[in-house]
ZAGU-772892 format. One line per field, with one value per residue (C-alpha): residue in three letters; x, y, z; residue number from 0. Coordinates in steps of 0.2 Angstrom, whole numbers. Layout:
N
resn <- ALA_...
x <- X_...
y <- Y_...
z <- Z_...
resi <- NUM_...
This chain:
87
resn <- UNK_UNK_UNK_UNK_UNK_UNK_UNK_UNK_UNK_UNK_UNK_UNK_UNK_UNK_UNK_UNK_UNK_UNK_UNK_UNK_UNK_UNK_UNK_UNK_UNK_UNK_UNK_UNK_UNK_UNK_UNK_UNK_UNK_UNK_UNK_UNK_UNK_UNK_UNK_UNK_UNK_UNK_UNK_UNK_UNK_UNK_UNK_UNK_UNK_UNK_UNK_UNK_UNK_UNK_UNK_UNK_UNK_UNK_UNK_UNK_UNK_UNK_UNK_UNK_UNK_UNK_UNK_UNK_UNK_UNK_UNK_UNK_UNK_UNK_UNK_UNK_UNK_UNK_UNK_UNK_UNK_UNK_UNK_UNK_UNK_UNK_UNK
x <- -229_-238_-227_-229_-246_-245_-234_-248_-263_-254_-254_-270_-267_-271_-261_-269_-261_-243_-237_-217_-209_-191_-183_-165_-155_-141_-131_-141_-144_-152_-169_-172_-166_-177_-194_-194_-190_-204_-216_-212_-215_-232_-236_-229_-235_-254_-254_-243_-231_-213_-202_-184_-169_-154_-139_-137_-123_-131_-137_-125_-131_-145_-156_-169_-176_-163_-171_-183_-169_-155_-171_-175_-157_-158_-143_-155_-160_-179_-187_-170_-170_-153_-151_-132_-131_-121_-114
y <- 242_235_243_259_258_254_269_281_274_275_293_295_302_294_288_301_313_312_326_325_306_303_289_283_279_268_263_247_230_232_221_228_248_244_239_255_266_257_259_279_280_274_285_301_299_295_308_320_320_328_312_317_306_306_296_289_296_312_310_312_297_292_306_304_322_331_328_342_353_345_348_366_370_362_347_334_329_330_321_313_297_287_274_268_248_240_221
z <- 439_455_466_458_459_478_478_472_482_499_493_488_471_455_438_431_445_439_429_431_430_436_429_432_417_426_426_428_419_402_404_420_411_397_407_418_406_393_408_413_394_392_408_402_386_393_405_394_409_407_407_415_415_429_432_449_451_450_468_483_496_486_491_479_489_479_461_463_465_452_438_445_441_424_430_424_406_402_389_383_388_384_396_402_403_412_412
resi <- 0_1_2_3_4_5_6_7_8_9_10_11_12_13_14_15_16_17_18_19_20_21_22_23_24_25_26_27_28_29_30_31_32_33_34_35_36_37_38_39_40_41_42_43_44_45_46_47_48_49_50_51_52_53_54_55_56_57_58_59_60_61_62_63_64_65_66_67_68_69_70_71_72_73_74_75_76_77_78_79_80_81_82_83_84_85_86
């Protein structure tokens, strides 16, 4: 949560600010799936932000620019969250 906050004040916006939340559904280890996801649901639901799910495979390179474009096009799941754990 800190380092999301840090993330917002260096640009100048506010919690209240956020309208769209991407969150990465894995896959990824369950405590650490589970706490993100928790904490991108208390935001959306506060701020009554859209809350959209992608896979990391989703992204070519890791290019987290291209999630803007994947959600225009409708290739990203929004407001069905169902997290992939790994081991």
């Amino acid at each position: 949560m800190k380092l999301l906050l840090i993330f917002i004040k260096k640009r100048k916006k506010r919690i209240n600010d956020v309208n769209r939340i991407f969150v990465n559904l894995g896959p990824g280890k369950f405590t650490s799936l589970r706490i993100s996801l928790s904490i991108a649901k208390a935001i959306s639901f506060a701020n009554k932000a859209s809350l959209i799910g992608f896979k990391s495979e989703d992204l070519k390179n890791k290019n987290y620019k291209n999630l803007l474009k994947l959600h225009q096009k409708k290739l990203i799941i929004k407001d069905l969250i169902k997290p992939i754990y790994s081991s």
